[in-house]
C-alpha positions as CSV (number, residue, x, y, z in Angstrom):
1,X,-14.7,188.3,183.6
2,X,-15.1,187.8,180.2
3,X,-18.6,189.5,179.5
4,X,-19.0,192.0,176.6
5,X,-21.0,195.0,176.3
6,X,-23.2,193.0,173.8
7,X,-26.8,192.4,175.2
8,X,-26.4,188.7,174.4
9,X,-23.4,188.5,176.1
10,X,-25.4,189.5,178.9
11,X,-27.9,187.0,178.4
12,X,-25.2,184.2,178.6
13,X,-24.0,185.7,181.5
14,X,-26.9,186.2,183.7
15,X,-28.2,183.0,182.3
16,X,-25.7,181.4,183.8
17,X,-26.1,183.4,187.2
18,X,-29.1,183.2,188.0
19,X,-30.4,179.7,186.5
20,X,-28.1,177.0,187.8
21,X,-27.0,176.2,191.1
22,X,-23.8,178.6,191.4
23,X,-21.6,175.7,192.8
24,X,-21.3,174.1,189.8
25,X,-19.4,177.1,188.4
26,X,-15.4,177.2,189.0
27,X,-15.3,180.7,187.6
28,X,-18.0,182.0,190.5
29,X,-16.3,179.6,192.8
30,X,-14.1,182.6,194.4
31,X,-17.2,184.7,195.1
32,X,-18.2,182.2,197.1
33,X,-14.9,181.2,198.6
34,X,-14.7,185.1,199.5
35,X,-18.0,185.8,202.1
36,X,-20.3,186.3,199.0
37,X,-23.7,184.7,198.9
38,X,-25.1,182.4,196.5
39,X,-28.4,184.0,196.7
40,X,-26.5,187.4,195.6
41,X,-24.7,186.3,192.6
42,X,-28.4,184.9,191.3
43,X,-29.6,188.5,191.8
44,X,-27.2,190.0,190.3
45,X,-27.8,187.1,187.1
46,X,-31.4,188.0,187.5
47,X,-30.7,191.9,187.2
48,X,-28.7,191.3,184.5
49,X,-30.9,189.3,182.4
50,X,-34.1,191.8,183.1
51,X,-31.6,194.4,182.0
52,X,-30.5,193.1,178.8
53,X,-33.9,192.2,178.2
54,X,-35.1,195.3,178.6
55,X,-32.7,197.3,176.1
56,X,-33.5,195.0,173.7
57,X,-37.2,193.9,174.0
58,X,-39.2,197.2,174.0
59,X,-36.9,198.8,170.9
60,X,-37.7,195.2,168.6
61,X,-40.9,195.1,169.8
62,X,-42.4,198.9,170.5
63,X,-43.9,197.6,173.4
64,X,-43.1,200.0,175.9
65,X,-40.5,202.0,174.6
66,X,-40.0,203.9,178.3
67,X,-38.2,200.5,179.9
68,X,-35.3,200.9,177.4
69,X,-33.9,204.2,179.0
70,X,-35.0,202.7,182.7
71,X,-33.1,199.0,182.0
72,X,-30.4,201.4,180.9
73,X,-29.7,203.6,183.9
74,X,-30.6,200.0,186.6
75,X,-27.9,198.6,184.2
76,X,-25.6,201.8,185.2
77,X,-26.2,201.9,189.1
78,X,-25.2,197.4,188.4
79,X,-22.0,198.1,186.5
80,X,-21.3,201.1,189.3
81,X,-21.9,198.4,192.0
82,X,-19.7,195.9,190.5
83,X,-16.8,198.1,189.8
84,X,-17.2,198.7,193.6
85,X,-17.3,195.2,194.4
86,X,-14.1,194.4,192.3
87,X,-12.4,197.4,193.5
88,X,-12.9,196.1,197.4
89,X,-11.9,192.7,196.0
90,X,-8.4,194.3,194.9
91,X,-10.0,192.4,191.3
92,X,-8.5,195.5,189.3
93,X,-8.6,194.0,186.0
94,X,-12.1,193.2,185.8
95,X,-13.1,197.3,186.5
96,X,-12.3,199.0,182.8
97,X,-14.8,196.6,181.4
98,X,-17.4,197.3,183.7
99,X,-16.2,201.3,183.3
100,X,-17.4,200.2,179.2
101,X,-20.5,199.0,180.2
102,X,-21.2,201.7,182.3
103,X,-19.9,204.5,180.0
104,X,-22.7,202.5,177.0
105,X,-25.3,201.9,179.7
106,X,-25.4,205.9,180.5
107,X,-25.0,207.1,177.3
108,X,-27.8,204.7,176.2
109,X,-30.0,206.3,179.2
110,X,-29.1,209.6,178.4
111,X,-29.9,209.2,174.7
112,X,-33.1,208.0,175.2
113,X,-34.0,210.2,178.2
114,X,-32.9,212.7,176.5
115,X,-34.0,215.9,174.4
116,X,-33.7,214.2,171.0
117,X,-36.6,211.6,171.6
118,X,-39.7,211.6,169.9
């Protein structure tokens, strides 16, 4: 899998998703090879670039501060999806990271939804 929990990492990541022709990637190769779209896996690049974007964006800029804790919990229901998708895939290895992700995404949503705003 080897994404991070790093919001760069996600860049690269989703970069790479959604912004070249998926073909040309053996590591996305078997998502194709297994039923999946192409047009999918450049959503899900798409959603994961607005998503790191949006943790990162409205906290540098204070621009919106709202779409931090609302990039955090679409980035929760994506890392839910995928550990889903992997777990139908019988891809066990790649679910504790995305169980990481989701465990930072929710607490990120939770702290910033939470009481202890401002």
């Amino acid at each position: 899998m080897g994404r991070a929990g790093h919001p760069r990492c996600g860049l690269r990541r989703g970069g790479r998703e959604a912004g070249h022709p998926v073909k040309e990637h053996p590591d996305l190769q078997d998502a194709l090879d297994g039923g999946f779209p192409g047009a999918a896996i450049r959503l899900i690049g798409i959603a994961e670039l607005a998503g790191a974007a949006g943790l990162v964006l409205p906290a540098v800029t204070g621009i919106a501060p709202v779409l931090t804790p609302l990039a955090a919990t679409g980035l929760a229901l994506t890392m839910t999806l995928a550990a889903i998708f992997h777990a139908r895939r019988h891809e066990y290895a790649a679910i504790p990271l995305t169980v990481v992700l989701f465990v930072a995404a929710a607490f990120t949503a939770w702290a910033r939804f939470g009481p202890y705003t401002t």
